[in-house]
C-alpha positions in Angstrom: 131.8 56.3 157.2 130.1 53.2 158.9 127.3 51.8 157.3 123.9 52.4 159.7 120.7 51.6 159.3 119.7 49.3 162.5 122.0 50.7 165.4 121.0 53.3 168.2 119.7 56.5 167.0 121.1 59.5 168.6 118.2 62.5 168.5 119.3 65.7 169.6 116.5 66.9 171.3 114.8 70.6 171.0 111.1 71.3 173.0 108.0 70.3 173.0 106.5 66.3 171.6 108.2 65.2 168.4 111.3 64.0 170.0 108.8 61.9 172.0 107.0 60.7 169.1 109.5 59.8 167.1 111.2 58.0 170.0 108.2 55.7 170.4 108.3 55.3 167.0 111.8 53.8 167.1 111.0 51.6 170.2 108.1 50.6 168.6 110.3 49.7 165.6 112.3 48.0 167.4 115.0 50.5 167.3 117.2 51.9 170.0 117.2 55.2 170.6 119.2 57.6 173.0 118.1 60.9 174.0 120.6 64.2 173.8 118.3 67.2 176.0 119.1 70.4 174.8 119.2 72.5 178.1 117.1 74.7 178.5 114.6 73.8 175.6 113.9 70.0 175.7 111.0 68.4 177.6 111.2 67.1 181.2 109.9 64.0 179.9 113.5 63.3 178.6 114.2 61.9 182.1 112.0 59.1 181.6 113.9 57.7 178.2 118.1 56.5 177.8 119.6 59.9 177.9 122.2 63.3 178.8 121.4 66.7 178.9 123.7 68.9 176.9 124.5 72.6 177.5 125.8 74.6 174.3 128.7 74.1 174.0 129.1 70.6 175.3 130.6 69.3 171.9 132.9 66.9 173.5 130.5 65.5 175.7 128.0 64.9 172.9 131.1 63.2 170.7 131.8 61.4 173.4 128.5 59.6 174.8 127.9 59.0 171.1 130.9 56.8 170.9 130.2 55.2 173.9 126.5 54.3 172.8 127.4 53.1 169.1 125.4 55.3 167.6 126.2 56.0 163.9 122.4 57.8 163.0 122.1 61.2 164.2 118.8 63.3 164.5 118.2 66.7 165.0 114.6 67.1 166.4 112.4 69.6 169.1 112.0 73.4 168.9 114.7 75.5 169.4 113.5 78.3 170.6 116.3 80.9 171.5 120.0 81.1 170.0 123.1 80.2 171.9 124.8 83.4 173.1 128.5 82.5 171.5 129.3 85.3 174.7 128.6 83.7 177.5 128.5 80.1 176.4 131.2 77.5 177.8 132.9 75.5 175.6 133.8 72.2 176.6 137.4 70.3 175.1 135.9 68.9 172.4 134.1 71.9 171.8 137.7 74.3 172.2 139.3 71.7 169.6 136.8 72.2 167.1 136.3 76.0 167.2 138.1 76.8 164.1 135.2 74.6 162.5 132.1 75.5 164.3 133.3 79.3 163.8 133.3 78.6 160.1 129.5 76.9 159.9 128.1 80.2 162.0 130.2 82.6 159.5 128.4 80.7 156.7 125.2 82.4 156.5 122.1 81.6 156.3 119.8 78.6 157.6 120.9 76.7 154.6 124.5 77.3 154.8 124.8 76.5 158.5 122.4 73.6 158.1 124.6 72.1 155.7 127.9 72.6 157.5 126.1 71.3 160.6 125.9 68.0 158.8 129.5 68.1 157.1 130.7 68.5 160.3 129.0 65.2 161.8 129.8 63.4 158.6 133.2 64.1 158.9 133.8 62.3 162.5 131.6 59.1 161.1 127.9 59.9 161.2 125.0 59.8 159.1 122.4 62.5 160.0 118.7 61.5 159.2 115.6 62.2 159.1 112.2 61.8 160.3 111.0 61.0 157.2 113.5 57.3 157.5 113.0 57.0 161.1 109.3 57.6 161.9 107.5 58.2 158.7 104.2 58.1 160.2 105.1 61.7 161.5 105.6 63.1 158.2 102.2 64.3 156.2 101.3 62.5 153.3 97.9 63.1 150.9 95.7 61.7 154.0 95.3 65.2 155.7 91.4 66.1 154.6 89.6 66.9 157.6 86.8 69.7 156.2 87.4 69.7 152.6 83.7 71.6 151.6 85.4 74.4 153.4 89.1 74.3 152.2 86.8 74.1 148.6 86.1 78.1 149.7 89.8 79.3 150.0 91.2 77.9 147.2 91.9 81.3 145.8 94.0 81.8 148.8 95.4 78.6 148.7 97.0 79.1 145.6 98.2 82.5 146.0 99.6 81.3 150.1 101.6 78.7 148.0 103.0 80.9 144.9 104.1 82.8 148.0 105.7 80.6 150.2 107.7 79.2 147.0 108.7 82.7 146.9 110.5 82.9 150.3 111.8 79.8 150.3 113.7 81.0 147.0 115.5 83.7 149.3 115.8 80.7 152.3 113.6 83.5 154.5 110.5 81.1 155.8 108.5 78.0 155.4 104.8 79.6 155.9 102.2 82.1 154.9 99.1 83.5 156.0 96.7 84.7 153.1 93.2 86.2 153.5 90.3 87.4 151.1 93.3 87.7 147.8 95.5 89.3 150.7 99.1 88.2 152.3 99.0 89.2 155.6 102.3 87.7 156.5 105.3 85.8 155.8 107.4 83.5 158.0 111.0 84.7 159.2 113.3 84.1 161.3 110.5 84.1 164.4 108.9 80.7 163.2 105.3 80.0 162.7 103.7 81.2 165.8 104.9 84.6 166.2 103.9 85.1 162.7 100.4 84.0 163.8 100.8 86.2 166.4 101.4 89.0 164.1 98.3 88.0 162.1 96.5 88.0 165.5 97.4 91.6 166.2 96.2 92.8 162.4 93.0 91.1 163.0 92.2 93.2 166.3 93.8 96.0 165.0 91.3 95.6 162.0 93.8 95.9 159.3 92.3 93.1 158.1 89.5 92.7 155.6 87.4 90.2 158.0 86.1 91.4 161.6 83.9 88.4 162.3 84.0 84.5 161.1 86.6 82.5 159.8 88.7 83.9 156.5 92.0 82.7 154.9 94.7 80.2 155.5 97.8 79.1 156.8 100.4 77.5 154.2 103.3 75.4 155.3 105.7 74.0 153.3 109.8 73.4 152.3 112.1 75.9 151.0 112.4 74.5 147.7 115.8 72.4 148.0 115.9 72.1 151.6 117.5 69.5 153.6 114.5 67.7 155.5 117.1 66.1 158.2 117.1 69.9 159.6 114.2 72.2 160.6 111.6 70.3 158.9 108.2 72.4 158.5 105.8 71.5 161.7 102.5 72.0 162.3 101.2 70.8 165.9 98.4 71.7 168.4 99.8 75.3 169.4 99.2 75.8 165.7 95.9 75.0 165.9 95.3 77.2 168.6 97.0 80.2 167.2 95.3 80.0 163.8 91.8 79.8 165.8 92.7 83.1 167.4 93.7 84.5 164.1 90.9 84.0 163.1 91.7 81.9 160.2 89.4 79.0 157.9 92.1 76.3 157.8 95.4 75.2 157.8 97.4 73.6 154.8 100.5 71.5 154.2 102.6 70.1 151.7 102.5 66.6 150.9 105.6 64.9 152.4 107.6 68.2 153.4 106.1 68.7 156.6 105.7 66.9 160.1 102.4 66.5 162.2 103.1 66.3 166.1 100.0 65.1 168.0 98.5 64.2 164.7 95.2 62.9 166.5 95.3 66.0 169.1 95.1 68.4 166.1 92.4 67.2 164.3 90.7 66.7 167.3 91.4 70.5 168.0 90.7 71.3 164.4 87.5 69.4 164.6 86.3 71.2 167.5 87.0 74.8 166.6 85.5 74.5 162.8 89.2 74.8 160.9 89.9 72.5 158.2 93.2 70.7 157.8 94.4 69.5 154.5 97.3 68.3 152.7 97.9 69.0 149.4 100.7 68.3 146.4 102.5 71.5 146.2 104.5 70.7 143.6 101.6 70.1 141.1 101.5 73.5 138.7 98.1 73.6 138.5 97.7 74.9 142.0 
């Protein structure tokens, strides 16, 4: 495989700002970047940076306007936030020639599994997928993260018992996040992603199966699957978040140190500020939790 570390980054591009952020981080670095739009999930915004839009399917067009751009890095970033239908989707040359592999990395089950075949397949034809965490580190939380500590000081009950959970399902590779309240789990990350669970938590609230009717109770825990490969699917907390764990109804919002990424880092503690949730970071990985 060629050696990279200074060429053209390619970043496959899901929805909303991170592949934006971590492309200014790159030209602020220095670093080219070029752009791969998923269709039908990446940003308009796309138009304004070096890039192609790709439609499922589209392997050999991908292969081949990362050849033509040198690029040896490969990033997978943005929100995915519907499947491909296998059905209906066209595939493309390269995309026909390589079947009897992709059919293999979707046969492999579970997010793990695929993830890792995903990458296996890139490495084989030359490439080094990365991550944000080498690219744009400045996206990734660290032990900085303590806007409103007096009240995370409240829910550390909850803390604890959100984290001991969220270890839990990312044993079984089922979520990354957890919503405890008052001693309670009120829900667990699946396949949906963060903010349909919240979503979920929402509906408990007005449906009062919750112990809390008025204020602000409990938290919202994101971290890693223990073992997980951070160049894929890397926990994310951003403003949406923010919004959905105000109508929740929840205290705060916590993440692992180093495990997850912060998109409009100075949006959401502005946000957080302004609707009384606190925001923390925390080590995970230290047992007394």
């Amino acid at each position: 495989m060629t050696d990279a570390g200074d060429g053209p980054v390619g970043i496959i591009a899901g929805g909303r700002d991170l592949p934006f952020e971590v492309a200014d981080a790159l030209r602020m670095s220095g670093r080219p970047y070029f752009l791969f739009g998923v269709s039908g999930e990446a940003d308009q915004r796309i138009e304004l940076h070096p890039h192609i839009w790709l439609k499922w399917g589209e392997v050999g067009q991908l292969f081949n306007t990362i050849e033509r751009q040198g690029i040896r890095d490969v990033l997978f970033i943005g929100a995915i936030t519907s499947r491909p239908d296998y059905k209906t989707t066209r595939l493309d040359f390269g995309a026909v020639k390589a079947l009897p592999e992709i059919l293999r990395i979707v046969a492999s089950g579970g997010d793990e599994g695929v993830l890792q075949g995903v990458a296996q397949f890139f490495e084989r034809r030359g490439l080094r997928l990365t991550s944000v965490a080498e690219v744009a580190p400045s996206l990734v939380v660290g032990n900085d993260l303590r806007l409103g500590d007096a009240k995370a000081q409240t829910c550390e009950l909850d803390i604890a018992l959100a984290a001991r959970a969220a270890n839990a399902i990312g044993a079984i590779d089922a979520g990354q996040g957890v919503v405890v309240a008052a001693g309670r789990i009120l829900a667990m990350e699946g396949p949906e992603g963060t903010d349909q669970m919240l979503e979920r938590v929402c509906r408990i609230r007005e449906d009062k199966r919750a112990r809390w009717a008025f204020g602000k109770e409990g938290v919202l825990l994101k971290r890693a699957r223990p073992g997980q490969d951070l160049r894929f699917d890397m926990p994310t907390i951003g403003p949406v978040t923010i919004e959905y764990a105000k109508r929740a109804g929840l205290a705060g919002i916590v993440c692992s140190e180093g495990e997850v990424l912060c998109a409009s880092r100075s949006r959401c503690l502005e946000l957080a500020r302004d609707v009384g949730l606190f925001l923390q970071s925390r080590n995970l990985n230290d047992t007394s939790l």
